[in-house]
C-alpha positions as CSV (number, residue, x, y, z in Angstrom):
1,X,0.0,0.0,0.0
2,X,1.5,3.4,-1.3
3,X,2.1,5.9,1.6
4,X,-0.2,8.5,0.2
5,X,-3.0,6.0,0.0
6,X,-2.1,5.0,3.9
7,X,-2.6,8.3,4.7
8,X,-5.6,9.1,3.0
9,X,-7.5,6.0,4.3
10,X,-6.3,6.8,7.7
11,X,-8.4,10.0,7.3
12,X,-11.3,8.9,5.8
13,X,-11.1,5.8,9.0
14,X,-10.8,9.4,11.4
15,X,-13.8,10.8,9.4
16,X,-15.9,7.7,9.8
17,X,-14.8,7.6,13.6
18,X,-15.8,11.1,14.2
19,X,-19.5,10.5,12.2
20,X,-20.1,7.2,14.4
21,X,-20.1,8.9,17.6
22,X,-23.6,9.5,17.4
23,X,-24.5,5.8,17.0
24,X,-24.7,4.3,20.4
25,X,-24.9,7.2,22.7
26,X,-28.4,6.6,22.9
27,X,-27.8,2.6,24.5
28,X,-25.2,4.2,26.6
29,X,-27.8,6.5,28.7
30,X,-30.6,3.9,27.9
31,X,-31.0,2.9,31.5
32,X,-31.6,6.4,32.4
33,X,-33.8,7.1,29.8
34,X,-36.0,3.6,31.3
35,X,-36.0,5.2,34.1
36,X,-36.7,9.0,33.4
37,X,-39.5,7.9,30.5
38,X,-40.8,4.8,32.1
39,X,-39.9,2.2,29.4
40,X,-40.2,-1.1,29.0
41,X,-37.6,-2.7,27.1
42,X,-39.7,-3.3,24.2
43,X,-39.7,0.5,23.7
44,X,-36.2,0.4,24.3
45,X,-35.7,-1.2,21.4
46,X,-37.6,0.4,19.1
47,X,-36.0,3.5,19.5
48,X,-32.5,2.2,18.7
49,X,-34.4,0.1,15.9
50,X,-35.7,3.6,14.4
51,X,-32.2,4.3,13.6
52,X,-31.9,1.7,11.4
53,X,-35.2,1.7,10.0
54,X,-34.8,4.9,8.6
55,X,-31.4,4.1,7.9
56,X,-32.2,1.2,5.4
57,X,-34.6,3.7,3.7
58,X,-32.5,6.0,2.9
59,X,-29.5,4.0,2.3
60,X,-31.7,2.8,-0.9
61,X,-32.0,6.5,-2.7
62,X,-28.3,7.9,-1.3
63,X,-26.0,4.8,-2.1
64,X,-27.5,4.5,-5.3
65,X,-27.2,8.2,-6.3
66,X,-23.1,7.4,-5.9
67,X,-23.6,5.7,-9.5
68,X,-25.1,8.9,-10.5
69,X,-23.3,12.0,-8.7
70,X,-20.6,13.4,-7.0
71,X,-19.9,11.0,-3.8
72,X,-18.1,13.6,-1.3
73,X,-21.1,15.6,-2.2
74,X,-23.2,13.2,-0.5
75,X,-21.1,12.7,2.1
76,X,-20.5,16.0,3.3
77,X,-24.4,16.6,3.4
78,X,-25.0,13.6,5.3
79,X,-22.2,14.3,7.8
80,X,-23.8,17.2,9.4
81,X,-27.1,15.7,9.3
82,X,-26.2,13.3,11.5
83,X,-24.9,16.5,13.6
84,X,-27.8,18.5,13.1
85,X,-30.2,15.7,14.0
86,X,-27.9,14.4,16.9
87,X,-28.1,18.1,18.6
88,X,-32.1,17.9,18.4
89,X,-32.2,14.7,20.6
90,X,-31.1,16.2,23.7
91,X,-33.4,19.6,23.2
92,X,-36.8,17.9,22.0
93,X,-36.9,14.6,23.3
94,X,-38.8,14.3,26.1
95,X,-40.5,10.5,25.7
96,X,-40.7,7.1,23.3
97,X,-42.5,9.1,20.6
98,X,-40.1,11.7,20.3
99,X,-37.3,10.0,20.6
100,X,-38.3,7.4,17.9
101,X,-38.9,10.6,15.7
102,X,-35.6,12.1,16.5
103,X,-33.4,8.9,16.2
104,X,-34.8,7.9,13.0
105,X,-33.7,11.3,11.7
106,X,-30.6,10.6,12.4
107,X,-30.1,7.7,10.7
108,X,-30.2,9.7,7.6
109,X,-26.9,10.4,8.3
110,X,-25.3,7.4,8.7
111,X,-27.3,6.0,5.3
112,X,-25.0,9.2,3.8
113,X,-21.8,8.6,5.1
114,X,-21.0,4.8,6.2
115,X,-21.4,3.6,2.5
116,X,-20.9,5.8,0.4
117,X,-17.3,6.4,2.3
118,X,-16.8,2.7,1.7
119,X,-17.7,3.0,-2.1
120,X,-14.5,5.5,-2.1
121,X,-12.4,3.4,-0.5
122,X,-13.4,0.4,-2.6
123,X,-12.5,2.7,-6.1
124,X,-9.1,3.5,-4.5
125,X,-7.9,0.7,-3.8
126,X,-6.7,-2.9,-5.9
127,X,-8.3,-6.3,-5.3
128,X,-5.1,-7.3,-3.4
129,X,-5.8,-4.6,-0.7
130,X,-8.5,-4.2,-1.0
131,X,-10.2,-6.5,1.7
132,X,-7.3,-4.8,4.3
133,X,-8.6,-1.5,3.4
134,X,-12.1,-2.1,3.7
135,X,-11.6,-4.1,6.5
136,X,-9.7,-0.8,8.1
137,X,-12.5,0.9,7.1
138,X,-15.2,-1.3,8.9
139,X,-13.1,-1.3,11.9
140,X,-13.5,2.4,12.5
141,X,-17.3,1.8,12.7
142,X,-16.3,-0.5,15.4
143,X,-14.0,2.1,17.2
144,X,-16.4,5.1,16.3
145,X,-18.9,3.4,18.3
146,X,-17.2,2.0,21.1
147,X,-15.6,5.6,21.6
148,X,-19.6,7.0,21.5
149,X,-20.4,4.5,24.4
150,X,-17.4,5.3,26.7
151,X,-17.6,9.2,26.0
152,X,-21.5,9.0,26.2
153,X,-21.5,6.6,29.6
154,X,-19.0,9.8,31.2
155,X,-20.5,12.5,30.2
156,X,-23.9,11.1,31.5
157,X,-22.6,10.4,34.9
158,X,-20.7,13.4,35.3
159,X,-23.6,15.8,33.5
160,X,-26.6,13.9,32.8
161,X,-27.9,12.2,29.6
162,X,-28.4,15.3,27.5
163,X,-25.0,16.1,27.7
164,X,-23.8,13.2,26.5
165,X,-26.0,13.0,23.8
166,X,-25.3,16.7,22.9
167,X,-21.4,16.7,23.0
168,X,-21.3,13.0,20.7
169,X,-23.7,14.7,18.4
170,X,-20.3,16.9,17.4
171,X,-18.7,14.6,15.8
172,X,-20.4,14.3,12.5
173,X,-19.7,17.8,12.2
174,X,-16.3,17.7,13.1
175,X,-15.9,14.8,10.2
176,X,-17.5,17.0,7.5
177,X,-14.9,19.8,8.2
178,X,-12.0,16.9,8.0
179,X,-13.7,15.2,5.2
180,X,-14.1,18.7,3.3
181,X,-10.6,19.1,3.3
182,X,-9.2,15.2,2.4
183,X,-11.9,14.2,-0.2
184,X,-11.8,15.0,-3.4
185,X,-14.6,15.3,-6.2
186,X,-15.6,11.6,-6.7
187,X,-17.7,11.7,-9.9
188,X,-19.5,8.2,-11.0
189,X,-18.3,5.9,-13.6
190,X,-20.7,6.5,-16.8
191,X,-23.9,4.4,-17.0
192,X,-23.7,1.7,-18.9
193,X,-26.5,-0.2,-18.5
194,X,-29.8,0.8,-16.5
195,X,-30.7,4.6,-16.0
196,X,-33.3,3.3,-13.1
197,X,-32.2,4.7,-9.7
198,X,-31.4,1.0,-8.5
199,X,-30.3,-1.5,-11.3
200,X,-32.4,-4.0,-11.6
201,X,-29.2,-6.3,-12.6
202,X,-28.3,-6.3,-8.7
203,X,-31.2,-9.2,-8.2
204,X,-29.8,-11.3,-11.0
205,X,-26.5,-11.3,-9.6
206,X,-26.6,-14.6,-7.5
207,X,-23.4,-14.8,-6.1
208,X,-23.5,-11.1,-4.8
209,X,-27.5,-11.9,-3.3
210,X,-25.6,-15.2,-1.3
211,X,-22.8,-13.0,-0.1
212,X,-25.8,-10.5,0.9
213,X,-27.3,-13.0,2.6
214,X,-24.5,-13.4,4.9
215,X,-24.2,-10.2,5.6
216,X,-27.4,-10.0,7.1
217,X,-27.0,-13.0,9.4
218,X,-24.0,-10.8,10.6
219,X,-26.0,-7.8,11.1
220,X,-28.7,-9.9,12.6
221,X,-26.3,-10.5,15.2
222,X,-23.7,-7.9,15.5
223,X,-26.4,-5.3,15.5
224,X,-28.9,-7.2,18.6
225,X,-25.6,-7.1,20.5
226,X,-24.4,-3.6,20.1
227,X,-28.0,-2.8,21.7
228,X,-28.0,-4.8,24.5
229,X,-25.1,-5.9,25.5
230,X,-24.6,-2.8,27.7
231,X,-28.1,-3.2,29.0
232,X,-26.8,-6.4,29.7
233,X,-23.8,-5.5,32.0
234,X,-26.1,-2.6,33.3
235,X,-28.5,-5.1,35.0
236,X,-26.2,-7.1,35.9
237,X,-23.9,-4.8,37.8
238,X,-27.4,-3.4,39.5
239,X,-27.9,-7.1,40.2
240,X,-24.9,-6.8,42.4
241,X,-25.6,-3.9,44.1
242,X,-24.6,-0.7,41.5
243,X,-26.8,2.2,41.3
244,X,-28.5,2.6,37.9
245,X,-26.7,5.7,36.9
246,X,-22.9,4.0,38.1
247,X,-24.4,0.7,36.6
248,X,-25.0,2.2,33.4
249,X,-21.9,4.7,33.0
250,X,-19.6,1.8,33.6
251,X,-21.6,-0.7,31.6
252,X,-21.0,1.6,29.1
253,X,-17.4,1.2,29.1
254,X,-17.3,-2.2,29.7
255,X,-19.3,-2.8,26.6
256,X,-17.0,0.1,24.8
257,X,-13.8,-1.8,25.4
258,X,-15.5,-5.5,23.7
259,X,-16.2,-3.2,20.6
260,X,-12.7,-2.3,20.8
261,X,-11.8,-5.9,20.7
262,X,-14.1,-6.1,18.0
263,X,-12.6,-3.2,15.9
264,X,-8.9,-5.1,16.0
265,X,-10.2,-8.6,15.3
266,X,-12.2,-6.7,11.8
267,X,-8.4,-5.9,10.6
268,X,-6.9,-8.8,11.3
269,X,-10.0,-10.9,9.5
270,X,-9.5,-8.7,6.4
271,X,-6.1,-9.5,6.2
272,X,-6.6,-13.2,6.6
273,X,-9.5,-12.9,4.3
274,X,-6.8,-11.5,1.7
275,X,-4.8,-14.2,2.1
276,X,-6.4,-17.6,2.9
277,X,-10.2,-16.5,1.2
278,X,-13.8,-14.5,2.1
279,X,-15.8,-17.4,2.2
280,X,-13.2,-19.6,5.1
281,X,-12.9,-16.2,7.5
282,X,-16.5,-15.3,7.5
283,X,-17.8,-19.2,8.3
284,X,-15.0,-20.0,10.9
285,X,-16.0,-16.3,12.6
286,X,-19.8,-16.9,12.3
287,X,-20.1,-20.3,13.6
288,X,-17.8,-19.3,16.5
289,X,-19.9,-16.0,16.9
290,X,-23.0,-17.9,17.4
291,X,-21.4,-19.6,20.3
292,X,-21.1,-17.0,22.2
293,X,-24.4,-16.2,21.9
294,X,-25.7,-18.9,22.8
295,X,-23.7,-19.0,26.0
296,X,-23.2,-15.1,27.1
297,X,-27.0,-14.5,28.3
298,X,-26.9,-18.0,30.5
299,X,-24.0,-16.0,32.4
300,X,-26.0,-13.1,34.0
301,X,-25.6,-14.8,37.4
302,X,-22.1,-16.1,36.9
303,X,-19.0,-13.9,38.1
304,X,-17.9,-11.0,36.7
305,X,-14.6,-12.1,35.0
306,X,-16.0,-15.0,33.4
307,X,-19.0,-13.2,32.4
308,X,-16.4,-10.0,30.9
309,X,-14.1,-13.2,29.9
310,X,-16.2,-15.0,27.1
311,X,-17.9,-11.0,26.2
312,X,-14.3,-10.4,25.0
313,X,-14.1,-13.4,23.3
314,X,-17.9,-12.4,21.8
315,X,-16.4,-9.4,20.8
316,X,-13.6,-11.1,18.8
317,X,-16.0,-13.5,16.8
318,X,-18.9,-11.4,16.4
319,X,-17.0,-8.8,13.7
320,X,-14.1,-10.8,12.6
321,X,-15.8,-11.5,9.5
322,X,-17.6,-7.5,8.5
323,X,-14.8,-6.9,6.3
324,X,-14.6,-9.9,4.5
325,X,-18.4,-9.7,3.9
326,X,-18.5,-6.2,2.4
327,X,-15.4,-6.9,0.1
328,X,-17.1,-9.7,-1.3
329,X,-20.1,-7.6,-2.5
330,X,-18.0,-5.5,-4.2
331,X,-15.8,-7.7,-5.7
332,X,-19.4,-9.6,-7.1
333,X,-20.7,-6.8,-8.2
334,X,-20.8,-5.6,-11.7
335,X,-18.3,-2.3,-11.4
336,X,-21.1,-0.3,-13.1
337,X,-24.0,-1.0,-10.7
338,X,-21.2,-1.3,-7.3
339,X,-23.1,1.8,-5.3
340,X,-26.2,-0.2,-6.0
341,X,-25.4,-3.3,-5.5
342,X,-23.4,-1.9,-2.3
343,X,-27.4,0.1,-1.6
344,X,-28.8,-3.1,-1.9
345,X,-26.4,-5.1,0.9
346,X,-26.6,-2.3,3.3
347,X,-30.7,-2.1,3.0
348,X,-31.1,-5.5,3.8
349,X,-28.4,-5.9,6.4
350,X,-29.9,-3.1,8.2
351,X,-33.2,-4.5,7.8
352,X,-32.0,-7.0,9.7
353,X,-30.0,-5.2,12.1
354,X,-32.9,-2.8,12.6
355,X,-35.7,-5.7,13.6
356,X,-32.9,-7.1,15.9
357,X,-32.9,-4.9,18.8
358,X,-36.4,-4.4,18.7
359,X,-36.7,-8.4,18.8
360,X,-34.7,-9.1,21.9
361,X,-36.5,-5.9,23.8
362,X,-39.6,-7.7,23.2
363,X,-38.8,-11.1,24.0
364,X,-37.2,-9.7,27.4
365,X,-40.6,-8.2,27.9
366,X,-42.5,-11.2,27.3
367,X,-40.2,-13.4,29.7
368,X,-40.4,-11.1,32.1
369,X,-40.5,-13.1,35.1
370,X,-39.6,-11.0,37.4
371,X,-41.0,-8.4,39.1
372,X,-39.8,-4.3,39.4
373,X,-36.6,-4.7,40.9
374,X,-36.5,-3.8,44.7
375,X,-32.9,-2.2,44.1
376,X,-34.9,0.6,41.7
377,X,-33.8,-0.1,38.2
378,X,-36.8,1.6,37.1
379,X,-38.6,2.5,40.0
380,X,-40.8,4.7,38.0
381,X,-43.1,1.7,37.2
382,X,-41.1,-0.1,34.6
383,X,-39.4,-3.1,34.8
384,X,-36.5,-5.1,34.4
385,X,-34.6,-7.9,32.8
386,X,-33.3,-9.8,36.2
387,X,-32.5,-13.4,35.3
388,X,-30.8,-15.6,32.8
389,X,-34.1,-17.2,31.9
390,X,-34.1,-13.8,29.7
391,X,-31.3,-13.2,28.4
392,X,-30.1,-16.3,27.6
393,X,-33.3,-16.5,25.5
394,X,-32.5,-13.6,23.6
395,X,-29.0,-13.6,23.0
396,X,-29.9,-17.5,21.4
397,X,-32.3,-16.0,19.1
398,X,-29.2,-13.7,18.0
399,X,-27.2,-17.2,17.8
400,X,-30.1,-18.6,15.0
401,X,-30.1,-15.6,13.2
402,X,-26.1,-15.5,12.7
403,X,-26.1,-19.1,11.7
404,X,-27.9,-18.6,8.7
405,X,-24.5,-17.1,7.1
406,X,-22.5,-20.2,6.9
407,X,-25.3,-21.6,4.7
408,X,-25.9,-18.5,2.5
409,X,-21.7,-19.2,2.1
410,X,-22.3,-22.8,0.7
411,X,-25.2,-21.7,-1.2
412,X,-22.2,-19.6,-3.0
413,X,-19.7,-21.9,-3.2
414,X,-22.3,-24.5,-5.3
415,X,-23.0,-21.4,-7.5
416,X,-19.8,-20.2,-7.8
417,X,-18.7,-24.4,-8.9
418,X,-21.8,-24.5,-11.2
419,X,-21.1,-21.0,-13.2
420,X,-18.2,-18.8,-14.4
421,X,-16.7,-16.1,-12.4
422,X,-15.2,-14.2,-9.5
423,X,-14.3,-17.0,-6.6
424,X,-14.3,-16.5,-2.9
């Protein structure tokens, strides 16, 4: 990799850092806001669900407009967006329904940044780094977001949940200036096929819809976890005694040093996955994923270092393979439909990542078998998830979801051995 190029995907990773800092504030204060609003955790769920909803949505119209204008143009908008709308959460939310309204908004701005940024770094960049880069690139999603939980669990115990939501919503802005300066005019390749907004060719293209497919099961997972997996730590540390601001500040940071974990394993997985193939990193890494599902809910009562023990481990698995899955949909995809093809993956993985959350708040609600805990969770009437009888449950539902991958790999493989082209 040439130095120039180094440097300029380090910026772009700094740019998508900055924009992600938004992203899970919210599930860092969203013990407070259970108590403060009086949610269950179905509506819990929904609101970090929002997100992605309207993320998907948009995703559709502003990836595929890459194939037809100016990229940085679209990013830059989208970057302080996500600012704008970040600032608004802290002055007008004041319940479920705002908030749903308000978070939603702001997953505008990640549908105008996360891909489109990758769709740079995927035209810069040769097939033989190109999994490294992308990989690089997917890991500072990973970092973004465990830096929003850490800063957004301080700030919250040290000046309430506004704060933190209010201070995080600077970063998009911050990336625009950065991104302003680094990128330069990215016009599309010319159209050579379809003049539709979304090429129609993307759903003919097999091998890219089974590489698609995996990335979903991934999303399924990685997504359900991001949301609750502080919530997680949060009840359990209240379990043991913490107050539920404490509980959820250093939940926060708990959970923000696994998606560190996370963010280093994504590298290394794209460099293995440039050297020993997509298809062997992403299976190896889902199958061990789902494992950890299936096991990390059962530990609620279990200590604390073996609970933090196989989280890490959790963290390791559960994006190992995000790099290798996104480089595969763009090296399946025809090179004149990539920013639809690449609208098309990140729709239907965030489909998926957007019913997750909502998912597991639900099924904690309908296991509920416990009542309001006596240390005060939520002693504003709501209640809370208290035994392993629930989360076990619903980190296993994460575990069938992720599973589908490895299949939607071998579904590939027999196309790839019964057709000509690009192999995994």
């Amino acid at each position: 990799m040439r130095r120039t190029d180094a440097v300029w995907l380090g910026a772009v990773c700094l740019c998508e850092m900055a924009t992600m800092l938004v992203f899970l504030n919210y599930t860092a204060v969203l013990p407070i806001l259970q108590v403060e609003w009086g949610m269950r955790h179905g509506e819990a769920g929904l609101i970090f669900s929002a997100y992605l909803a309207c993320y998907l949505l948009a995703v559709l119209v502003l990836a595929s407009l890459t194939d037809r204008m100016d990229t940085r143009t679209i990013y830059l908008a989208s970057a302080i967006w996500a600012g704008v709308a970040g600032l608004a959460f802290p002055v007008f939310a004041q319940g479920f329904r705002s908030a749903v309204l308000l978070r939603a908004l702001a997953g505008i701005g990640l549908a105008g940044t996360y891909v489109p940024g990758m769709r740079l770094v995927a035209q810069r960049f040769a097939s033989q780094h190109r999994g490294l880069a992308i990989a690089l690139y997917a890991s500072a999603f990973g970092l973004g977001s465990a830096v929003s939980l850490a800063l957004a669990g301080y700030l919250a115990r040290i000046g309430g949940w506004g704060l933190a939501m209010g201070i995080t919503a600077l970063g998009p802005l911050l990336a625009a200036g950065l991104a302003a300066a680094v990128l330069s005019p990215a016009p599309p390749p010319p159209l050579t096929r379809s003049t539709r907004l979304l090429d129609p060719g993307v759903f003919r293209n097999r091998p890219a819809l089974w590489m698609i497919a995996g990335y979903c099961a991934h999303n399924w997972e990685l997504f359900g976890m991001r949301a609750w997996l502080p919530p997680f730590f949060a009840a359990a540390l209240v379990r043991r005694g913490a107050g539920v601001v404490e509980a959820s500040s250093l939940a926060a940071t708990l959970a923000s040093g696994i998606l560190l974990v996370g963010a280093a394993s994504n590298i290394v997985g794209g460099w293995a996955s440039d050297r020993w193939g997509r298809l062997r990193v992403i299976v190896g890494s889902q199958v061990l994923s789902a494992a950890c599902s299936f096991a990390i809910g059962w530990l609620f009562d279990a200590p604390l270092w073996v609970m933090l023990t196989v989280a890490a481990v959790y963290g390791i698995f559960v994006t190992s393979e995000s790099g290798a899955l996104s480089t595969g949909v763009t090296e399946l995809a025809d090179p004149s439909a990539l920013g639809a093809t690449l609208a098309v993956q990140s729709c239907l993985g965030f489909l998926a990542a957007a019913l997750a959350p909502a998912a597991i708040g639900f099924l904690l609600d309908w296991l509920q078998f416990a009542s309001p805990m006596e240390s005060g969770v939520l002693r504003t009437g709501g209640t809370s998830a208290v035994s392993p009888w629930q989360w076990g449950p619903a980190f296993g539902v994460l575990a069938l979801g992720v599973l589908l991958g490895p299949l939607s790999m071998l579904a590939l493989r027999r196309v790839q051995a019964t057709a000509p082209g690009k192999h995994m």
